[in-house]
C-alpha positions, 0 to 999 in steps of 0.5 A: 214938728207940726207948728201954725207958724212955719220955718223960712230959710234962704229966699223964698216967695212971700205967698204960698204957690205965687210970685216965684221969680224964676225959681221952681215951686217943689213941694215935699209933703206928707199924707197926701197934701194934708200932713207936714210939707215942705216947698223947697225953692229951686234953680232947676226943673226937678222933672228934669232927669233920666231914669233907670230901673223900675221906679219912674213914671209911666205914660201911657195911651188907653187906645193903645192897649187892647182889653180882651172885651174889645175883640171878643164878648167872652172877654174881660178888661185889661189889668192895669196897676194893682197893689194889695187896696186895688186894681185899676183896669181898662175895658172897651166893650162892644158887645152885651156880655153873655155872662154876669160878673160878680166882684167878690174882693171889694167894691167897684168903682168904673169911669165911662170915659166913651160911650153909652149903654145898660148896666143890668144890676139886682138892684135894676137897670143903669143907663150910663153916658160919657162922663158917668161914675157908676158904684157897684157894692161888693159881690153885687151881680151885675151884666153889660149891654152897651148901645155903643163901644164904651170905654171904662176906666174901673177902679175895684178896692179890696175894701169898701167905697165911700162918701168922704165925710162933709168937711168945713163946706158941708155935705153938698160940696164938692158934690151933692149926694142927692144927684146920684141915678139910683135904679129901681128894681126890675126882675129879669124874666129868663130868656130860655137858656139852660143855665146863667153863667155868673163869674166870680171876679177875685184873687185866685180865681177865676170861680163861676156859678151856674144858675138855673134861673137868671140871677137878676131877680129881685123884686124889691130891696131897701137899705143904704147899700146899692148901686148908682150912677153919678155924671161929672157933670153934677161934680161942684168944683171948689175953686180960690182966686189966690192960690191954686189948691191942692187935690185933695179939695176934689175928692169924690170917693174914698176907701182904704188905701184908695182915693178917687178925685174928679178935676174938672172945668173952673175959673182959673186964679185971677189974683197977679202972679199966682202959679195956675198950674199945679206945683211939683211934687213927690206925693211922699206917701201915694202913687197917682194915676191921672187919667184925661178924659179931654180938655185943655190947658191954657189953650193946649189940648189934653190927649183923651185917654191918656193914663199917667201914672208917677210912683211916690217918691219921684218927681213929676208935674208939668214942664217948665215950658208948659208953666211959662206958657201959662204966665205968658197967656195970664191975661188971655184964659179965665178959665181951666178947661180940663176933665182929669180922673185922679186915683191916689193909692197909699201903697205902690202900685205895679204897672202890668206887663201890657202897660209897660210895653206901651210907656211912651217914655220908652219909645 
C-alpha cells in the first residue's frame, strides 16, 4: 500500500537516485513516476540483454525514413507509432501543399524539428521556426507553405489537448501560457481555381471535400479554442540541485492516453553524488518516444533526429558507460545541454512497417 514511509530491505543508498556505490538504480513504478515505485538496487545492467520477438525497443533515424511529402507536393507524412490515443508521424515538406488538410480524429499537436514557414489556418496565418510546438484544434482547416524543407514531428490524439492543470508552482511553471503566437484572422481571397481540395485526415479514410471557394474565410472568430504556436525557447525548466527529477515535472501538453514533455537545457545537479543521468526503468504502465532535437550530454553529442521508442515493461536507460562518464566529469559540466521531445502513451504502441525496416538495433 501507499504509506508516507517506505519499506527498506537489503542494502540500499540513503538518498533517493544518489550515492550508489557501483550498484544499478532501476526504478519499478507506477503511473507514469506518479503512483507507487520501487527502486530495486542491482549488481548489473538491466539494459544488458538480448531480444527476441515484437516487444524490445526501437532505435531509429528520422533522415533515414522517407514521408511521401518529401518527394512529392501531393504527399503526406510518415506514419510512425500508433495505438487507439494517437499517431505520432514524420513529415519533411518541401513544397506548399496544393491542398488542405482536415484532422477530424482529434487534435494535432507538430514539433517543427527543421526549418521555416506559413502554416495557413481559419483562424489566420502561423509563421513557425526551429523549435516551435504549433496546436491545431480538432477538424481545424489548415495548408502548408514552407520557406525551407521543414522537418515535423506530429503527434495527432484521438481526444483533445490540453494545458495540464497548475500544480504546487502555479499556472506560469514550467511554462507561461501568455507566450503562446496566437494569429489573427485573415481571409483568404480565391486565387482562380475551379475548386479547393481539403482532405479529411481520420481512420478509415482518406474523404475529400471540394470547395467552390477557398475554405480559408473568416473574417472574424472569438472563444477559447484556437490554434497556436509555442517555441521551446519560452519552456521554464524546473530544476533541483540534489536529485535529478522525474519527467513528469516537464510536462507541456496532455490529453487522454497521451503526454507530451519538453527536456530542455538546465543547471545540471551539483549537490556530490547525486546520479545526473536519468535512472533505469520500466515505465510499467506507458510506452515512451524520445525524440532529440540535438544537443549534448555531458560532452557527448545527442544525434538530432533520433526516434527512440521503449515499450512499457521492458528496460531501458542510458548505458552503464555513459553513466560512469557522467560521474568521472562530475567537476567539469554544470549544465545539461540537451533538446529532447518526449511523448508517454498509456496503451501500447505499434511501430510501423517503415519504422521497423530501419531499427539500428536490427542492423
Amino acid at each position: 500500500m501507499e504509506s508516507f514511509i517506505h519499506l527498506r530491505k537489503g542494502k540500499t543508498p540513503r538518498r533517493l537516485h544518489a550515492d550508489l556505490d557501483g550498484l544499478k538504480d532501476d526504478e519499478l513504478g507506477r503511473g507514469g513516476f506518479t503512483g507507487r515505485t520501487a527502486n530495486l538496487y542491482r549488481r548489473n545492467d538491466p539494459t544488458a540483454y538480448r531480444s527476441e520477438g515484437p516487444l524490445r525497443p526501437v532505435d531509429v533515424l528520422s533522415s533515414e525514413l522517407k514521408p511521401g511529402d518529401a518527394t512529392d507536393a501531393r504527399g503526406g507524412p510518415l506514419l510512425m507509432f500508433s495505438n487507439q490515443d494517437c499517431r505520432v508521424s514524420l513529415s519533411r515538406r518541401q513544397q506548399p501543399m496544393p491542398f488542405y488538410v482536415r484532422h477530424v480524429d482529434g487534435d494535432l499537436l507538430c514539433f517543427v524539428h527543421q526549418g521555416t514557414g506559413l502554416l495557413e489556418t481559419e483562424f489566420g496565418p502561423l509563421r513557425y521556426r526551429d523549435g516551435d510546438w504549433v496546436y491545431l484544434p480538432k477538424a481545424c482547416t489548415w495548408r502548408q507553405s514552407p520557406d525551407t524543407e521543414t522537418t515535423m514531428l506530429l503527434i495527432e490524439a484521438t481526444d483533445e489537448f490540453r494545458v495540464p492543470p497548475p500544480g504546487a508552482l502555479g499556472r506560469h511553471f514550467p511554462f507561461d501560457p501568455s507566450q503562446a503566437v496566437i494569429p489573427e484572422p485573415e481571409p483568404l481571397d480565391d486565387d482562380g481555381r475551379d475548386e479547393y481540395e481539403v482532405r479529411l485526415v481520420h481512420e478509415g479514410g482518406p474523404t475529400t471535400l471540394y470547395y467552390q471557394h477557398n475554405p480559408l474565410d473568416v473574417e472574424g472568430w472569438r472563444g477559447d479554442n484556437f490554434a497556436f504556436t509555442f517555441n521551446i525557447a519560452d519552456y521554464n525548466v524546473v530544476t533541483s540541485d540534489s536529485v535529478h527529477l522525474p519527467p513528469t515535472v516537464h510536462l507541456f501538453m496532455q490529453a487522454t492516453g497521451v503526454y507530451v514533455m519538453n527536456f530542455l537545457p538546465k543547471p545540471a545537479e551539483s549537490v556530490s553524488g547525486t546520479e545526473r543521468t536519468p535512472w533505469y526503468h520500466r515505465n510499467v504502465d506507458y510506452d515512451e518516444i524520445a525524440f532529440f532535437h540535438g544537443g549534448s550530454l555531458y560532452g557527448i553529442p545527442m544525434p538530432p533526429g533520433l526516434i527512440s521508442h521503449a515499450p512499457q515493461g521492458v528496460h531501458h536507460g542510458a548505458p552503464e558507460k555513459a553513466r560512469e562518464r557522467a560521474r568521472r566529469k562530475f567537476d567539469d559540466y554544470s549544465r545539461v545541454d540537451w533538446q529532447v521531445i518526449a511523448i508517454d502513451t498509456r496503451k501500447r504502441l505499434t511501430p510501423s512497417a517503415e519504422v521497423l525496416a530501419h531499427d539500428l538495433g536490427q542492423h
